[in-house]
N, C-alpha and C positions, 0 to 999 in steps of 0.2 A: 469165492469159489464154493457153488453146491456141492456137487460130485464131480469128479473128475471130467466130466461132458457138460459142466453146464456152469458159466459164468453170470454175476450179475458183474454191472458195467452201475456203479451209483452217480448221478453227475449233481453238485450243489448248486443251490440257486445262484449262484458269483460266479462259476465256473465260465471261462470264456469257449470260443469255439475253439480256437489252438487246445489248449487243455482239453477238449472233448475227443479231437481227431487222436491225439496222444495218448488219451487213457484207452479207447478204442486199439487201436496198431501195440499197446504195450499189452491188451487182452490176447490178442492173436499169437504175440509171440511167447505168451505165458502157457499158452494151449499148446502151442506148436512144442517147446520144449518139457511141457509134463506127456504128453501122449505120441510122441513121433509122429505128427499127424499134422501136415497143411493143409491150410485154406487155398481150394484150385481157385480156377477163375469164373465158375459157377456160381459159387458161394457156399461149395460143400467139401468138408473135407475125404480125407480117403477112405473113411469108413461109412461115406454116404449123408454124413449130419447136415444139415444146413444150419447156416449161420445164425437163424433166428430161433433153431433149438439147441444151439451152443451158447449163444451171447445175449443178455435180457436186460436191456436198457432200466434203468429206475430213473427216474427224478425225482429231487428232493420231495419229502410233504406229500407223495403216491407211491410209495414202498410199497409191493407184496408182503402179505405174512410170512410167503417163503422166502423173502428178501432177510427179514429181519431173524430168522431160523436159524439163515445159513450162519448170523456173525453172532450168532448166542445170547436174540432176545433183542427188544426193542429199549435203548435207555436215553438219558440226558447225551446231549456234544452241542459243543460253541453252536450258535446259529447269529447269524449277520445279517440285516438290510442294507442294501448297495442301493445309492441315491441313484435317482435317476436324471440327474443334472449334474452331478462335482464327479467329474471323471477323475480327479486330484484326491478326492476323499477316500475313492474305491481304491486306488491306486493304494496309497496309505493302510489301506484296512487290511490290504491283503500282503504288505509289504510292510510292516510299521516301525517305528523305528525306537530304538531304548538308547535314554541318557540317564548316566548317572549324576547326583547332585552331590554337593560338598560346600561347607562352608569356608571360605578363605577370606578373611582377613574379618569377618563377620559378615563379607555378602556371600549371597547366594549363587554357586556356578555349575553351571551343570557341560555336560561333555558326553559326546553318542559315541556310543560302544559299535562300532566294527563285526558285524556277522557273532552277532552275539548268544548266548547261548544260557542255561538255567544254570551253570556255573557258574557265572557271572556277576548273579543275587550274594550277598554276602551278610551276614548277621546283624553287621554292624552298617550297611549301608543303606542308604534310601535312592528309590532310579522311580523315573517316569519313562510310562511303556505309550507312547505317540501311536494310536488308531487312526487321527484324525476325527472321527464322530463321539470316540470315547480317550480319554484320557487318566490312565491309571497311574495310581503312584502306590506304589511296591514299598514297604519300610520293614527292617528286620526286628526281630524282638529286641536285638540290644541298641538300637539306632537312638541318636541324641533326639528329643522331643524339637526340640529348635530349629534342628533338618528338616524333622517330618513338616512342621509347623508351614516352615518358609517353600519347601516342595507342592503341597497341599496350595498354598495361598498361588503360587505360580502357575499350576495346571490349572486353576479354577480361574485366574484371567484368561488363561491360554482356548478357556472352553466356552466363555464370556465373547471371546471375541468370534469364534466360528458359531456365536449362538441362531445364525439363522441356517447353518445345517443341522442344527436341532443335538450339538456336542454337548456333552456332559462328561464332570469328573467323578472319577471312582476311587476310594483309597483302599487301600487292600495290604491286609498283615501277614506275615509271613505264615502259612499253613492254612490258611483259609482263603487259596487263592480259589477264582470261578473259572468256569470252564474258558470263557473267554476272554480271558486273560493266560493262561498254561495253553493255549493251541498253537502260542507264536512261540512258543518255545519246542522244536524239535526233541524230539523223546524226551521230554518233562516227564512221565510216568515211568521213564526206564534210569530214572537218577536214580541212585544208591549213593549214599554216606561212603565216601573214601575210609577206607584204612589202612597207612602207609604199613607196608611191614617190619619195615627196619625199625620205625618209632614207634612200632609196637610192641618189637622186639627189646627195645632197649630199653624201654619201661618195664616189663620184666625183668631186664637184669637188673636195673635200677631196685627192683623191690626186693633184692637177694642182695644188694650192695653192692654191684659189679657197677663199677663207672668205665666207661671210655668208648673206644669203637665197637661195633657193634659189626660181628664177625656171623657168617654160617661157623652156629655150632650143634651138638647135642645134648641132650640134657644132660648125658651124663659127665659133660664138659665141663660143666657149670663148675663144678667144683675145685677144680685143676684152675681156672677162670678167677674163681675165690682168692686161691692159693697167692698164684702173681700177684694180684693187687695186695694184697698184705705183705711181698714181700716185697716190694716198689715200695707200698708207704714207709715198713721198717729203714729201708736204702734211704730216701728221701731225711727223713725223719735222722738217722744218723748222721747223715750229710751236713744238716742244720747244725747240728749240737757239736760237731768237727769244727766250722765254720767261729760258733762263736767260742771255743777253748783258743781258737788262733786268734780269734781277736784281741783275747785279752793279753 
């Protein structure tokens, strides 16, 4: 969106016609609900505009300069070749698929993750991300060298054998992913580092010596907090020293 009156519509080289009709009809109703204003059966809405000075088609690689203005500058994003013969490969490219690997029993086994997502990547794990034309394998900083090892050897037959679509493997380390690779991942750049509050809570009281459940308090609780736990251990602690005068 330029101004409120004027839409680009970007469509990418892969984009099918469904995906064109749809991105179209979702422009209309993105106009219709920012300005109270329908598209009649003219093609103009109710303040006179026609359609082709509301809505300006781009495709990919013929951007206007005002095209690239309106989204703050022209930069790098994923770019794909869609064969034009393996309708299985596009399918793939645009669809791909991630299995994570593991070693058991010393072989190598890998298992596809279900509508998966950048949470999914894990410190300690090694996953291969299936394009079909490209074949990445993803390893965390703490991943055993033996995983990466036997992953790495796997996708490189896996790419071996589609080599007359021209596939190739790619290995990639945790934080130095490419663009093409974080585009399969839905909001990849909208991750944030969790931080549970309870267990960050408790590590605080933990650093003042409070052990246990981990309650809404206030700080000025803490101390009253103190208190009990020292008077639980003294209980405890008597209890013990009761326990063995009876034994004797």
């Amino acid at each position: 969106q330029e101004s409120p009156t004027r839409f680009f519509i970007w469509y990418g080289a892969m984009c099918s016609n469904m995906e064109r009709k749809r991105a179209a009809r979702t422009a209309v109703h993105i106009y219709s609900n920012l300005t109270d204003c329908d598209i009649i059966g003219d093609g103009e809405d109710m303040k006179g505009l026609s359609t082709e000075e509301i809505f300006v088609s781009c495709e990919e690689g013929q951007e206007s300069a005002q095209f690239w203005n309106a989204i703050g500058g022209k930069g790098p994003y994923a770019k794909f070749t869609a064969s034009a013969t393996n309708a299985a490969g596009n399918e793939r490219l645009e669809n791909p698929i991630l299995y994570k690997a593991s070693l058991i029993r010393h072989y190598l086994m890998v298992q596809q993750i279900i509508d998966f997502t950048h949470e999914d990547l894990h410190d300690l794990g090694v996953y291969l991300l299936d394009m079909h034309f490209t074949i990445f394998v993803w390893h965390g900083p703490y991943a055993s060298e033996r995983l990466v090892e036997g992953a790495e050897k796997l996708a490189k037959a896996i790419a071996g054998q589609r080599r007359d679509d021209g596939a190739s493997f790619v290995s990639v380390a945790s934080g130095k992913e490419p663009l093409e690779f974080t585009h399969a991942f839905l909001g990849w750049h909208e991750v944030r580092k969790f931080i549970d509050p309870y267990a960050d809570r408790a590590a605080k009281l933990r650093d003042i010596g409070v052990e246990g459940r981990v309650i809404d308090v206030l700080p000025e609780d803490v101390r009253v907090l103190r208190e009990q736990q020292r008077q639980k251990e003294i209980s405890r602690q008597n209890f013990r020293e009761k326990r063995k005068i009876e034994a004797k």
